[in-house]
Each structure stands twice: as structure tokens, then as C-alpha cells.
C-alpha positions in Angstrom: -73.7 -14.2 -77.5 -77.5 -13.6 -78.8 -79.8 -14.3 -76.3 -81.7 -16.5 -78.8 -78.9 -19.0 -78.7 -79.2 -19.5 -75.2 -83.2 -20.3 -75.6 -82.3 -22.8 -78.7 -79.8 -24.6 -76.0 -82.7 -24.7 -73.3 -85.0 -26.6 -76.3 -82.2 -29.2 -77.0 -83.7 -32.5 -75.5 -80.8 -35.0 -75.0 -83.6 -38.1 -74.5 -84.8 -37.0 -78.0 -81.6 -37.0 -79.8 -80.4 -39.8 -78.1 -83.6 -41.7 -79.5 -82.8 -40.4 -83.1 -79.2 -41.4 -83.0 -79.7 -44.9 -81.8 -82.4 -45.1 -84.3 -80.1 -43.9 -86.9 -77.7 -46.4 -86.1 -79.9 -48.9 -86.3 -81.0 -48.6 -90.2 -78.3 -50.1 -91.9 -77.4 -47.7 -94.9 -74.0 -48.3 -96.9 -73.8 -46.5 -100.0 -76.1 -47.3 -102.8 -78.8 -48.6 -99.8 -80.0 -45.2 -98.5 -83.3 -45.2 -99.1 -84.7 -46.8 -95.6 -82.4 -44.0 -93.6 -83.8 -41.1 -96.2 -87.5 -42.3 -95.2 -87.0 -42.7 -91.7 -85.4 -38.9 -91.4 -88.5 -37.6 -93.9 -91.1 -38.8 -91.8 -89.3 -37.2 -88.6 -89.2 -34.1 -90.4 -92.4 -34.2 -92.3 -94.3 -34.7 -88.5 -91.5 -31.8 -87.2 -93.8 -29.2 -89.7 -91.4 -29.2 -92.3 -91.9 -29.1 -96.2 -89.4 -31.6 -97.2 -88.0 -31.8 -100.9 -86.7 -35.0 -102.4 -83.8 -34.7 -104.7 -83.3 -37.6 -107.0 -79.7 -38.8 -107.5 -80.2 -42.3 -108.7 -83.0 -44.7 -108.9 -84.6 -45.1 -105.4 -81.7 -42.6 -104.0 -82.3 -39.3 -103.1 -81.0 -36.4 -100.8 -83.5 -34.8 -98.5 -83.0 -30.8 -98.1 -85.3 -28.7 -95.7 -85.0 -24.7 -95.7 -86.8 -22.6 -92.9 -86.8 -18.7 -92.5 -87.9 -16.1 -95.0 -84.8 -15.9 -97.2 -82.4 -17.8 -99.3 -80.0 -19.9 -96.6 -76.1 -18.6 -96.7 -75.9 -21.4 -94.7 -76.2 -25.1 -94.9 -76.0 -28.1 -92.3 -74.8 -31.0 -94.5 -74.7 -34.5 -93.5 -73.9 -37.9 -94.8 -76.3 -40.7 -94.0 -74.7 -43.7 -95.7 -71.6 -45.3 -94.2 -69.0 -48.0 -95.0 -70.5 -51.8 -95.8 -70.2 -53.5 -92.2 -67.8 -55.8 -91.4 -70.3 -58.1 -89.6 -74.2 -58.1 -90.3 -75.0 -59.0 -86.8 -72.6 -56.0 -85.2 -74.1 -53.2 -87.2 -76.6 -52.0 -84.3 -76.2 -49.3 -81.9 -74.7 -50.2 -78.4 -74.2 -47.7 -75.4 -71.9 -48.3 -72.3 -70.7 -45.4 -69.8 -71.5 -42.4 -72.4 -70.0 -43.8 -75.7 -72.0 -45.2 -78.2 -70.6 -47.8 -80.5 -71.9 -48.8 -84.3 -71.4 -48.5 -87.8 -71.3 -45.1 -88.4 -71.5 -43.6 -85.0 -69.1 -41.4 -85.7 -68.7 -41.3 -89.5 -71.5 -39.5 -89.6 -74.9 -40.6 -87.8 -73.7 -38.4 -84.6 -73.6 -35.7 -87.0 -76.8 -36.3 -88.8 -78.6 -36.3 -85.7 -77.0 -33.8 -84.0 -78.7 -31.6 -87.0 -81.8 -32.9 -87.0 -82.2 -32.1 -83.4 -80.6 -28.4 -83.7 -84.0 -28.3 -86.2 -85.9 -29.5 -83.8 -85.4 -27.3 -81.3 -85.6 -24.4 -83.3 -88.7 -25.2 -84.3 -90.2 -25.3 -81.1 -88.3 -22.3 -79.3 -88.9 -19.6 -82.3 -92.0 -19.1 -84.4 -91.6 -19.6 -87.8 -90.8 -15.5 -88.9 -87.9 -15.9 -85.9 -86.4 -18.4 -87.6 -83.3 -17.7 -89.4 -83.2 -18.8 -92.8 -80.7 -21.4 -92.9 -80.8 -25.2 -94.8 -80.3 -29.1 -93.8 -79.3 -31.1 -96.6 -78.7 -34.8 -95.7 -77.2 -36.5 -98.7 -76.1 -40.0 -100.2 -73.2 -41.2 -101.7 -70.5 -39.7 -99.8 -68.7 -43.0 -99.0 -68.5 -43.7 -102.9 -68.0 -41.1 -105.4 -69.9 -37.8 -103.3 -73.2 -38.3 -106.2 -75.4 -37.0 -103.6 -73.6 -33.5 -103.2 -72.8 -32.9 -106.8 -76.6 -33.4 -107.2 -77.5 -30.4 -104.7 -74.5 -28.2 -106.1 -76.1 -28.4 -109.8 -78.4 -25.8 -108.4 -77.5 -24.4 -105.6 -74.3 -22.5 -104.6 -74.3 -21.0 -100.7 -72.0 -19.1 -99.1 -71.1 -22.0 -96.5 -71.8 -25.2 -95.2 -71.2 -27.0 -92.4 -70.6 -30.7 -92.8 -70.7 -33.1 -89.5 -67.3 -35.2 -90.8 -65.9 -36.4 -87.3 -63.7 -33.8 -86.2 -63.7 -34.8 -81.8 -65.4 -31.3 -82.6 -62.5 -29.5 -83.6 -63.0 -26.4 -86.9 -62.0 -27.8 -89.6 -61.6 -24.6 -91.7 -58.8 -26.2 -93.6 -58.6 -29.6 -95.7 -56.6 -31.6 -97.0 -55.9 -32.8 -100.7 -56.8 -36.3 -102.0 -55.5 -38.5 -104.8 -56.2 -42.2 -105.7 -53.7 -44.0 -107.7 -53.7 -47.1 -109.4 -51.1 -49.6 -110.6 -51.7 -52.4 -112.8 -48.6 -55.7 -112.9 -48.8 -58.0 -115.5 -46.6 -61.1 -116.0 -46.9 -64.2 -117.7 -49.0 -67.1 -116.5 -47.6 -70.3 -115.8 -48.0 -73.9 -113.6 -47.7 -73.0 -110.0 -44.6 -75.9 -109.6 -43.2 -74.4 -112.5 -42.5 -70.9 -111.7 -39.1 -70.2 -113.4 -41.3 -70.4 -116.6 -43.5 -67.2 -116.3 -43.1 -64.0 -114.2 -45.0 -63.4 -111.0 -46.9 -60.3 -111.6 -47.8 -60.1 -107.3 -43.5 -60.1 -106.8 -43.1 -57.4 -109.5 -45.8 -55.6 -107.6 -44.3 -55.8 -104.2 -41.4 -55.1 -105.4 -43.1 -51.8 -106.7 -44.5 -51.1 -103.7 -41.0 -51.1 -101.5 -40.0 -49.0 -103.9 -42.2 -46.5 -103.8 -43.1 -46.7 -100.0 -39.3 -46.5 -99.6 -38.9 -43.3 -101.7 -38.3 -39.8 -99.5 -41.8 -38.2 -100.8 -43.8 -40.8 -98.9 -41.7 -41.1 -95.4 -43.7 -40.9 -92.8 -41.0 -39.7 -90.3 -40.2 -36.5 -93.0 -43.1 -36.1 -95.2 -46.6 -34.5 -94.6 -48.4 -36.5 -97.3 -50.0 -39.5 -96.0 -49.3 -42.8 -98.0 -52.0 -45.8 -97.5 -52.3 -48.7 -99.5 -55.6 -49.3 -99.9 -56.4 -52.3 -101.7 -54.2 -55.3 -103.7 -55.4 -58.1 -105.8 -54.4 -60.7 -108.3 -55.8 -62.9 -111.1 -57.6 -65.9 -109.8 -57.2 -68.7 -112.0 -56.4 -71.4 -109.3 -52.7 -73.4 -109.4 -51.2 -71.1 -111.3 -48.3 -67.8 -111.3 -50.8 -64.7 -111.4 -49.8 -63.1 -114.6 -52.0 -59.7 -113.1 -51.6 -57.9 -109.9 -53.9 -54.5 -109.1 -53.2 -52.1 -106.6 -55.2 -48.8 -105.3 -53.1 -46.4 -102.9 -54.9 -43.5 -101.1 -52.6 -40.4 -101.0 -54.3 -37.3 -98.5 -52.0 -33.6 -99.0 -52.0 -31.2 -97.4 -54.0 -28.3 -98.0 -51.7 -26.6 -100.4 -50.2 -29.3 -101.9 -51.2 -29.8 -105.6 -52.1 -33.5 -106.7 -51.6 -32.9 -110.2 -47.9 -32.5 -109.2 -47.9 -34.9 -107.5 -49.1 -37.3 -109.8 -45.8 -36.0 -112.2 -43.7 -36.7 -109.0 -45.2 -40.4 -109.0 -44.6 -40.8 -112.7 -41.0 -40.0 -112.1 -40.3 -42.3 -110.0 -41.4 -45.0 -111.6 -40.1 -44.3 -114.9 -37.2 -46.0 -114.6 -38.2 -48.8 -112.2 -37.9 -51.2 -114.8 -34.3 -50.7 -114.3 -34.3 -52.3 -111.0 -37.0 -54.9 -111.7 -36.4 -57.7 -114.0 -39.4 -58.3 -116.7 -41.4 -55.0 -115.1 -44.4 -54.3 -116.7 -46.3 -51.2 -114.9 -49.4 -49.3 -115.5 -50.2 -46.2 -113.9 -53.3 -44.4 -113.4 -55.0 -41.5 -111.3 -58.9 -41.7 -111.4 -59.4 -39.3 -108.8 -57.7 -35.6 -107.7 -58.9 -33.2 -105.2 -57.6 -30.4 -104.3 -57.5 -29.3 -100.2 -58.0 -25.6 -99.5 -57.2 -23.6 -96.4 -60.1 -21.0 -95.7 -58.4 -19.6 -92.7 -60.1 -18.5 -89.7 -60.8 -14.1 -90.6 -64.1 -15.0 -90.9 -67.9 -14.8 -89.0 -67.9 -18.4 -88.8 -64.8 -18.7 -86.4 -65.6 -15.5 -84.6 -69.1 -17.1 -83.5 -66.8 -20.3 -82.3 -64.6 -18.5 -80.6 -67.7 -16.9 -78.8 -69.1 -20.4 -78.3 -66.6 -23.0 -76.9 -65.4 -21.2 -73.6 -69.4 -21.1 -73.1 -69.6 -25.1 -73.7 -66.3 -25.4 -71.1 -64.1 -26.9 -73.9 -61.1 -25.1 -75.5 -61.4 -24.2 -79.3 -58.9 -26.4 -81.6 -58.5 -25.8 -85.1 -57.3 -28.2 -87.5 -57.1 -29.0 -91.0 -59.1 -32.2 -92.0 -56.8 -35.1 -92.9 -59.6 -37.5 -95.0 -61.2 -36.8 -97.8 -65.2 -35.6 -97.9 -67.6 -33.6 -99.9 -66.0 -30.6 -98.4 -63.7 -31.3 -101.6 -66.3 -31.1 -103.7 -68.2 -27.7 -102.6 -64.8 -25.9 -102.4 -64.3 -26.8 -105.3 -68.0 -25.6 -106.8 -67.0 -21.8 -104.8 -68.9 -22.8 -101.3 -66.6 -22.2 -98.3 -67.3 -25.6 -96.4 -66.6 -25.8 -92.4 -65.7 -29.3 -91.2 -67.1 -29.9 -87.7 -68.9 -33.0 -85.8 -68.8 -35.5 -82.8 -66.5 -38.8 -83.2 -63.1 -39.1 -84.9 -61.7 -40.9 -87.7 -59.2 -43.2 -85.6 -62.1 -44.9 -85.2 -64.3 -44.4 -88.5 -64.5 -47.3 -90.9 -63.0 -49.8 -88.5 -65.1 -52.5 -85.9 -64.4 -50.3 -83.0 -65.9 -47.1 -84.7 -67.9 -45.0 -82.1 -68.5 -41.4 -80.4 -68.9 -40.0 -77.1 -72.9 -39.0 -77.1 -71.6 -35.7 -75.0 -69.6 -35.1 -78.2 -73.1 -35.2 -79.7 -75.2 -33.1 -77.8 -72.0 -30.4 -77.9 -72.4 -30.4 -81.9 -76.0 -29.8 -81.9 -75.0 -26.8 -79.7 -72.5 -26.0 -81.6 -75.0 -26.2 -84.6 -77.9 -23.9 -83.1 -74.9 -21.1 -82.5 -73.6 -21.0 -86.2 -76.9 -21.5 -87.6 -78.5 -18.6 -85.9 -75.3 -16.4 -85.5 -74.6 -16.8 -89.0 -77.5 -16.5 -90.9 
């Protein structure tokens, strides 16, 4: 391994990028609400010697990107900073017992984030500035939402690979999967809640929709290998009455080859004819989203330089395809190979108990300093 590497790891200060994380953590920044988190990484960067460029993606939302070295990155460390909204206001700061860190978006992706910020740090201060490789840091909004922030960057710029800090437990992610979002609309006929025999329950028609569909073969969990999760149901509120409207949003993740456009045919079909079994059935279908997963495989520099990498850091090197979606849809989709790779995992992401092991952390900065320097 280049002997460089080894000098980056002697420059990453664990005090340091402990401070940043806990920091992170404790700027609250759901989607939408980035801009406090975007100011508080400029100014660490700015004060690092960096030139940092603003890239506008809504009104008082940007991305922050920061190149170094004399040529045109092939490479790109991408992080998210904005997270889920919290569950409670007064539980959204950082809190550390025996090693793990706990807080809204410790994992999903602040460990990342800082994990990056740090590799550039270190860099910085082990290699003068014509040493450097020429590699980029692109921290980006929106991811949480609709991925704004990265379809920004990727109107102008198209590199060879990124690496994005999704929680992984620091497994290569050179594989992802497939997402779809699917919505299904009830609709009855309103009447007095004591009086139900005289209008049609659009909730029951849309449970009954449900165990239908949850019951079919294509989405058992013992059997299949697409993953089925309701996300979200509602009704019409209009007080004392038989909801004549029921919505509901289903996440579907595929595997990396499987195609969500046939899929969405395979959903129509069974539902055609659920009318059959449901009395009064009035059903809506729609797909607003469809990503495709990809499967990069691992004949590539990127892998070899992990492979070269993890025996050195004492930990075995896992490979596994992504299961969630991210904006690693997105650039493999616009022709950049993305690399999924951070601390934390996503049994925790999203939920109360989210959090990350801050050796996990420090490993990924290590692991960042390798690729960025190897693979440049």
C-alpha cells in the first residue's frame, strides 16, 4: 500500500473528528432545513484553506463542493447532511456511552459526513498542496426527499466514481438495489358513522387490498427477494362519519437486476381483477417514483485498493449490495459508477435508537484517505 496512505492515517486526529461529529449531530438539519449544517461545514472548510463553491438548489439551499489537486477529480466523496424530521425535538442531540454515539442521523449520514471532512483534513496537513491528489467532497441536501441536491451537482459534472457514506457497518456496497413507490387511492361513499350499512368504508376496501396484495407470492417474505413495506396509510377526516377515501404509499426495494417497470405491470395484474373479490372496489393505482439498482461488480481499482486496505485495518472485507434507496440511484443512473460505503447501519437509521460505533467512524475516514489517494 503507498506509503502516502500510511502518513494520511498518522494525520487522522480522532479528538478532532470526534468534535466535528458531535457537532454535526448537534445542528438539527431535516430536509428542506440545511442551511445551518451547510454553514457550519463552510466555515470549517473555509478556515481548513479551502476555496469552497456554493451550489444553489433551492432558495437558501445549497450543496457545498471542495476540489484539491491539480486535475479534474475521477473521484468524489459524497455525503448527505440532512436527515429524517426527529421524532422528539428535545432527543435530537448527540449522546456517547461506551464508544457508540447515539442521535438523529448518526448513522444516516453525519458519521459519514464527518468521516470526510476529516480525511480532508488530514490531507491537508500531511501533503502540500502539489501532493495532493485531485479528488472532490461534495456534501449535498435533499437526499431524504427527492435527491434535489445531487441532480443539481450531476447537471454539470459527470466523474468516473463517487463514494457515498450511506451506512453500510462499512461493508462495499458496489451493488444496489432497485426502488419503487406505489400509491393506492380507496374511495367509497360517505355516510353517518351509526349508519354504516348506508355507504362503503373506503379504509375496509383498502385493507382488504392490502391482505391481498401482501398475501400474493411476489411479495413473501419467506420466498421473494423484493422487500415489501408499507409505508404510510390515511383517510378522509371529516369527523363522525364512514371515510369515503383511504390513501396508501408502499415502499418496494429490488434487487439489483430486477426491473421496476415490470414490476409495476406485475402490480397492475394483480389488481385488475380485485374488484372481483371485493364488493363496491374502487382502486387507483399509481407509481411516482422508479429506480433502477445496478450491480458494478468488484473487477475494478476501487475493490482492489479495499482488498489492500481492510486486512491492514484488522477487519475482514464484506461486500454487499445496498438494500435502501440513495442518490447512488441517481448517479448510476447519470453514467457515474457510485461505491456505497460508511459507518452505522440502517437497522438503526430513521428510527429513535439510530446510532454508530465512533470506531466505525474513524475506520471510514481511513478507509476514505486509501481510495481517495489510491484512486485518484
Amino acid at each position: 500500500m503507498n506509503a502516502r496512505v500510511e502518513k494520511i492515517w498518522h494525520f487522522i486526529n480522532p479528538e478532532r473528528l470526534r468534535k466535528t461529529f458531535l457537532e454535526l449531530l448537534d445542528i438539527y438539519s431535516p430536509s428542506g432545513k440545511e442551511e445551518d449544517i451547510q454553514i457550519y461545514l463552510e466555515e470549517l472548510l473555509t478556515r481548513a484553506g479551502f476555496c469552497v463553491e456554493r451550489q444553489e438548489v433551492d432558495e437558501d439551499r445549497y450543496n457545498l463542493c471542495v476540489t484539491m489537486g491539480p486535475n479534474e477529480p475521477r473521484l468524489y466523496m459524497v455525503g448527505h447532511v440532512d436527515t429524517v424530521p426527529a421524532w422528539d425535538l428535545d432527543e435530537v442531540g448527540p449522546q456517547e456511552e461506551g464508544g457508540i454515539i447515539h442521535g438523529l442521523g448518526s448513522a444516516d449520514m453525519k458519521g459519514g459526513c464527518a468521516a470526510m471532512v476529516e480525511t480532508w483534513l488530514a490531507i491537508t496537513e500531511a501533503l502540500k498542496p502539489a501532493e495532493r491528489p485531485s479528488v472532490g467532497l461534495l456534501l449535498v441536501v435533499g437526499e431524504e426527499e427527492n435527491g434535489d441536491g445531487s441532480a443539481t451537482f450531476l447537471e454539470s459534472c459527470h466523474p468516473p466514481w463517487v463514494v457515498i457514506g450511506e451506512p453500510t457497518n462499512l461493508a462495499a456496497g458496489f451493488a444496489h438495489y432497485g426502488y419503487l413507490e406505489a400509491g393506492f387511492v380507496t374511495r367509497g361513499l360517505r355516510s353517518h358513522s351509526s349508519l354504516p350499512e348506508l355507504g362503503h368504508n373506503a379504509v375496509e376496501s383498502m385493507l382488504r387490498v392490502l391482505l391481498l396484495l401482501g398475501n400474493d407470492p411476489l411479495f413473501d417474505r419467506a420466498t421473494s427477494d423484493i422487500v415489501y413495506s408499507i409505508r404510510e396509510m390515511r383517510s378522509s377526516q371529516a369527523g363522525f362519519v364512514v371515510p369515503d377515501r383511504c390513501e396508501t404509499w408502499i415502499d418496494l426495494h429490488l434487487p439489483p437486476n430486477h426491473d421496476p417497470f415490470s414490476l409495476q405491470d406485475e402490480i397492475r395484474c394483480i389488481v385488475a381483477n380485485l374488484d372481483r373479490t371485493i364488493s363496491g372496489l374502487n382502486l387507483e393505482v399509481t407509481f411516482d417514483f422508479a429506480s433502477a439498482g445496478y450491480d458494478l461488480g468488484t473487477d475494478n481499482r476501487l475493490a482492489q485498493i479495499l482488498q489492500e486496505v481492510y486486512p491492514r485495518l484488522g477487519q475482514p472485507l464484506k461486500m454487499n449490495a445496498f438494500r435502501s434507496h440513495s442518490d447512488g440511484n441517481l448517479f448510476y443512473a447519470a453514467g457515474v459508477k457510485p461505491l456505497i460505503l460508511g459507518p452505522g447501519s440502517l437497522e438503526t437509521a430513521h428510527t429513535p435508537d439510530e446510532r454508530v460505533a465512533f470506531e466505525e467512524v474513524s475506520g471510514a475516514a481511513r478507509i476514505y484517505a486509501a481510495l481517495c489517494l489510491e484512486a485518484s
